[in-house]
C-alpha positions in Angstrom: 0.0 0.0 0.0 1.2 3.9 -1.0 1.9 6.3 1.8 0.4 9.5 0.7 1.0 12.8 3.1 -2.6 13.3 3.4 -2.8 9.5 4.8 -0.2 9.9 6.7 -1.3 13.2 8.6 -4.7 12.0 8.8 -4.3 10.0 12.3 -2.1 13.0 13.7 -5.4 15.3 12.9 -7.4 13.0 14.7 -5.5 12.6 17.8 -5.2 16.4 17.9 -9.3 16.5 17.1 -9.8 13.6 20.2 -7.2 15.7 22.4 -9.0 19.1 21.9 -12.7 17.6 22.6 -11.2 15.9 25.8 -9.5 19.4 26.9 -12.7 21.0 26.1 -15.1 18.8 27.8 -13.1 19.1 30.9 -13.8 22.7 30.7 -17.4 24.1 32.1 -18.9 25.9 29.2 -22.1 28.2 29.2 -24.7 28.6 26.4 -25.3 32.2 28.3 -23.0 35.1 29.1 -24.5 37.0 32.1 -27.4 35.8 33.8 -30.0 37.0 36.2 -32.7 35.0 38.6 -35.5 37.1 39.0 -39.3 37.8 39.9 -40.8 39.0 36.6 -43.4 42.1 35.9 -45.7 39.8 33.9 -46.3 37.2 36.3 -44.8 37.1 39.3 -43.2 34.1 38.7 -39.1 33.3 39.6 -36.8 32.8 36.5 -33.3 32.8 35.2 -32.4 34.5 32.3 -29.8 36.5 30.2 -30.6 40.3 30.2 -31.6 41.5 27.1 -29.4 44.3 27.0 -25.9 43.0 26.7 -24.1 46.3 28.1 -26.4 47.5 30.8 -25.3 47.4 34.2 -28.3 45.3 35.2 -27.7 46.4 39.0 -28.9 49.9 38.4 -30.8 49.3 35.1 -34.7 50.4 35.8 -37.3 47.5 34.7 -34.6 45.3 32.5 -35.9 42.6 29.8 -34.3 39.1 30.1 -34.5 36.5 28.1 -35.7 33.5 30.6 -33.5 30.3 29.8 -35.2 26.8 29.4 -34.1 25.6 32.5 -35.0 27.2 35.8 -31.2 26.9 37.1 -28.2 27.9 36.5 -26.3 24.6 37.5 -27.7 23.1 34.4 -25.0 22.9 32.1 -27.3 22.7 29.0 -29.3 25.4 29.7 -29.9 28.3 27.2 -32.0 31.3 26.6 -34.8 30.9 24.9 -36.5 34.0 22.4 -39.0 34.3 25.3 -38.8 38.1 27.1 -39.5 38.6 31.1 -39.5 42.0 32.7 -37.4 42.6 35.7 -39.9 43.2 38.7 -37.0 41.9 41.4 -33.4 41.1 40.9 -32.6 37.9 43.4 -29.3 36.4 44.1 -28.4 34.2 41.2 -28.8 30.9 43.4 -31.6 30.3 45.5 -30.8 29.2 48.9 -31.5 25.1 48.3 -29.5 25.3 45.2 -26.1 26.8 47.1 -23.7 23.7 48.9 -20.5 25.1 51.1 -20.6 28.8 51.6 -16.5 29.4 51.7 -14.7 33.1 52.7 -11.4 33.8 52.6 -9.6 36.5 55.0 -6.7 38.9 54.5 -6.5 37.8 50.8 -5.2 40.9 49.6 -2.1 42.7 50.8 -3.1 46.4 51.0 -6.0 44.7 53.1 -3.8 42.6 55.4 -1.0 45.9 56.0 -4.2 48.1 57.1 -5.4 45.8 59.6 -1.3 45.4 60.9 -1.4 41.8 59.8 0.9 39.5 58.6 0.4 38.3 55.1 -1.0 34.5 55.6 1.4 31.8 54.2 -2.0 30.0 52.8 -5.6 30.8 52.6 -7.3 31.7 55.9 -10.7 30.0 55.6 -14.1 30.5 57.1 -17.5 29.7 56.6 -21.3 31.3 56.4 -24.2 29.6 56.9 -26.6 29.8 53.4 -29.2 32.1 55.7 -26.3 34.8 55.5 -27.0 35.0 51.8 -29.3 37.8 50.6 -30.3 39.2 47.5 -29.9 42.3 45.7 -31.6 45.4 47.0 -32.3 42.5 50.5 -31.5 44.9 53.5 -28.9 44.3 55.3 -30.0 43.9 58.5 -28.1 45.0 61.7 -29.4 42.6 64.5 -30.0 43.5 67.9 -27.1 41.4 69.3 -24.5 44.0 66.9 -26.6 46.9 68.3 -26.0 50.2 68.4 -24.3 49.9 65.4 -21.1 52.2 65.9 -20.2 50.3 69.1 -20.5 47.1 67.7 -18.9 48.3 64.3 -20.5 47.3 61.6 -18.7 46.6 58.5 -18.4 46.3 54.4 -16.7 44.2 52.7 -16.1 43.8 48.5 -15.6 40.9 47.4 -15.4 38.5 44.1 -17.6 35.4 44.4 -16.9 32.4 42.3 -19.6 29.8 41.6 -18.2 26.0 41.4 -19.6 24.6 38.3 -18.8 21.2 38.3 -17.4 18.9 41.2 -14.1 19.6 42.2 -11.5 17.1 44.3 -8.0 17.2 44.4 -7.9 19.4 41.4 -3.9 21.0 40.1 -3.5 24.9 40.3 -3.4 24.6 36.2 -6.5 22.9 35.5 -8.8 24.6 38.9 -10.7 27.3 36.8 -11.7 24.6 34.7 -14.3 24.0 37.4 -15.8 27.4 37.6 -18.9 28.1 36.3 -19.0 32.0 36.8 -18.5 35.3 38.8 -20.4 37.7 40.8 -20.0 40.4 43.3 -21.0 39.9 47.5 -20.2 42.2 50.3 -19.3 40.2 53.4 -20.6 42.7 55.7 -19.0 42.1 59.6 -19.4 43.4 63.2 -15.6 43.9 64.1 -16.3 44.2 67.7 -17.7 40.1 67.8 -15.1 39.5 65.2 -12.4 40.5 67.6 -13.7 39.0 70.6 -12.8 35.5 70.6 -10.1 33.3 68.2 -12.8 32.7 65.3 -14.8 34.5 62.9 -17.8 32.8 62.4 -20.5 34.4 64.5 -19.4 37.7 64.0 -19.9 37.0 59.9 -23.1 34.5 60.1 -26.2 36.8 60.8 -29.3 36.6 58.6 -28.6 38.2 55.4 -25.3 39.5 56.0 -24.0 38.4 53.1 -26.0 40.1 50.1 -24.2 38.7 46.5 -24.8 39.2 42.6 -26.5 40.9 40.6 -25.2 38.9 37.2 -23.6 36.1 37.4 -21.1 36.0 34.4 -19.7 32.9 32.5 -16.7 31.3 33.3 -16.5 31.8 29.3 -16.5 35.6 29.7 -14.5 36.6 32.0 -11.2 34.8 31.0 -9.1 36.2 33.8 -10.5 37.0 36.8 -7.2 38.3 38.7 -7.4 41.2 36.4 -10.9 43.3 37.4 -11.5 46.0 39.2 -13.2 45.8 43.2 -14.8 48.6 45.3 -17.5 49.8 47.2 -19.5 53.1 48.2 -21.4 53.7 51.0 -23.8 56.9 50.4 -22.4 57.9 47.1 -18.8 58.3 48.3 -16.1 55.3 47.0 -14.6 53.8 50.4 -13.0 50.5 48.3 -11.7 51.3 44.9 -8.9 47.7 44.3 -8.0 45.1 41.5 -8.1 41.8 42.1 -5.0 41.2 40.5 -3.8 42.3 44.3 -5.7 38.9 45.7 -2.1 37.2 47.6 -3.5 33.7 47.0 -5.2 34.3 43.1 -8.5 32.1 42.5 -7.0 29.3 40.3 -4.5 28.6 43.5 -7.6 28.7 45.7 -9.5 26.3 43.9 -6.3 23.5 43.9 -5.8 24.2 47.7 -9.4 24.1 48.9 -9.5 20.6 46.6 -7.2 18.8 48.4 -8.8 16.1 49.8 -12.1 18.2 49.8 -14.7 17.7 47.4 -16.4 21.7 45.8 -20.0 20.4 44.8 -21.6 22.6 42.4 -23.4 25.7 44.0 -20.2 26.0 46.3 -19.4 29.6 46.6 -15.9 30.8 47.2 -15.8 34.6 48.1 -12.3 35.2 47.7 -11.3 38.1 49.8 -11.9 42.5 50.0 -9.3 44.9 49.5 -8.1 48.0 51.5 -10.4 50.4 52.5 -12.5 48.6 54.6 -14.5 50.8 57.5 -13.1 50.1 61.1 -9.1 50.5 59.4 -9.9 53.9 57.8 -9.3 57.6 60.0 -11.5 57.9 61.0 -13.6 55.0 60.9 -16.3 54.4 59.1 -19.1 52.3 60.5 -22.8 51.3 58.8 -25.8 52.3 60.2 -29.8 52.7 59.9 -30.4 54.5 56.6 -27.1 53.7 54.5 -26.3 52.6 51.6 -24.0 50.1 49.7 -23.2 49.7 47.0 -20.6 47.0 45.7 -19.3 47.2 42.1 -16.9 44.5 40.7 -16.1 44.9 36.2 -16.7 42.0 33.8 -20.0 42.8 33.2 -21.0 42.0 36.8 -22.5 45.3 37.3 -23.4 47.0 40.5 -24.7 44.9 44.0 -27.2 47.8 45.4 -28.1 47.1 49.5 -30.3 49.5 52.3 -29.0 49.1 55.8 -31.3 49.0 58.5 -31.0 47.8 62.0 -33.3 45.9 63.3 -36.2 47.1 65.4 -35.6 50.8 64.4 -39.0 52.5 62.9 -38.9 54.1 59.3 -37.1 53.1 56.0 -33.8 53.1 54.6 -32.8 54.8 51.7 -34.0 52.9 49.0 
């Protein structure tokens, strides 16, 4: 039989054909962009969709158009928008509650962060945990409970942060391959009472009240946002800019995250990782700054994320906050 070169290349295209489907099937991949999980105008029904409006910050955007995907999750890898249009009547978190496993934080995961607060820069992660009735939703108060009461004394705080959303199960994953796991990104402020914080050795019941930890609006595709160590992180409280980073400051970046929370450790999808705030944070500034009744925040992370809007009210006081 007659080698030809087209015979002869013709396995080496197939391997390299089989190599790229494996590579890419080991990657998560979205048929959406940004999405949204929402109470529509129409009929008061919850849905998940793509916003209509590819450029709008969908945060601050007054009654957006989505359009609703075929699926009423966003863990489901095959789900896509359809040509179906909801309006916006609530923005909710992009999860609900029962669809979010293992609520992970980091701490002092940015230097500036870690130098403000006098602290040495951690030689690994610094992990805690939130309970899923810390989440809240978009435009959710933020409640100051009676236990962090008054407010100034017990020094209530913000906090910036980037959330990742685990895609696909995770376990023992390399630093190389870890963002292959990710399904997207959003924005959360980790809002703490540094008095409780400070009080004991841990951080968990300082951090865990109802609804302290407000996160989204958009969720945006792991096949978006390519590099998430290069976006932009701050917050204002009342209109003025108190956080204003890059998370290309982050000390342990995501893809290093991932590998060393896998270890041993299985990241379901739904996991959340909230990776960290930068400087700027309210009880290290002078003076301080401390939320109260009536604020404000108002957490905005680029990529397309857009712009996490929250009230502030303590609990038990009479009237309404600001929005």
């Amino acid at each position: 039989m007659s080698l030809t070169r087209s015979s002869i290349l013709r396995p080496l295209h197939t391997s390299l054909s089989t190599l790229t489907l494996l590579v890419q099937a080991r990657m998560v991949h979205t048929n959406w962009k940004r999405l949204i999980r929402f109470v529509a105008v129409e009929d008061g029904k919850t849905y998940v969709g793509e916003p209509a409006d590819a450029e709008a910050d969908i945060g601050v955007a007054s009654a957006p158009k989505a359009y609703i995907l075929n699926s009423s999750t966003a863990l489901d890898l095959e789900a896509r928008p359809t040509r179906e249009i909801r309006t916006v009547k609530r923005l909710l978190a992009p999860l609900a509650s029962e669809e979010v496993g293992t609520v992970r934080f980091l701490g002092l995961n940015y230097r500036d962060h870690a130098e403000e607060c006098k602290l040495a820069i951690p030689k690994q992660p610094i992990l805690f945990y939130k309970p899923t009735t810390a989440l809240g939703d978009p435009f959710s108060p933020i409640i100051i409970p009676r236990v962090a009461q008054p407010a100034k004394e017990n020094q209530s705080d913000y906090e910036a942060e980037l959330v990742v959303v685990i895609g696909r199960p995770a376990r023992d994953v390399s630093e190389s391959e870890a963002l292959d796991y990710v399904l997207g990104y959003t924005a959360g402020n980790d809002v703490s009472f540094r008095t409780h914080q400070f009080a004991g050795g841990q951080w968990g019941f300082s951090k865990s009240f109802d609804g302290s930890a407000p996160w989204g609006p958009a969720l945006v595709s792991v096949n978006v946002i390519r590099d998430p160590q290069n976006l932009p992180i701050g917050i204002e409280v009342n209109g003025e800019k108190l956080q204003d980073g890059t998370t290309k400051d982050q000390i342990f970046g995501l893809a290093k995250t991932i590998a060393f929370l896998s270890q041993g450790t299985t990241l379901l999808p739904g996991s959340l990782i909230w990776t960290g705030t930068p400087a700027g944070v309210g009880f290290a500034r002078n003076p301080p700054v401390y939320l109260k009744h009536g604020d404000e925040t108002r957490v905005v992370i680029g990529g397309g994320i857009g712009t996490l809007v929250n009230p502030v009210i303590e609990e038990g006081k009479a009237g309404r906050s600001r929005l």
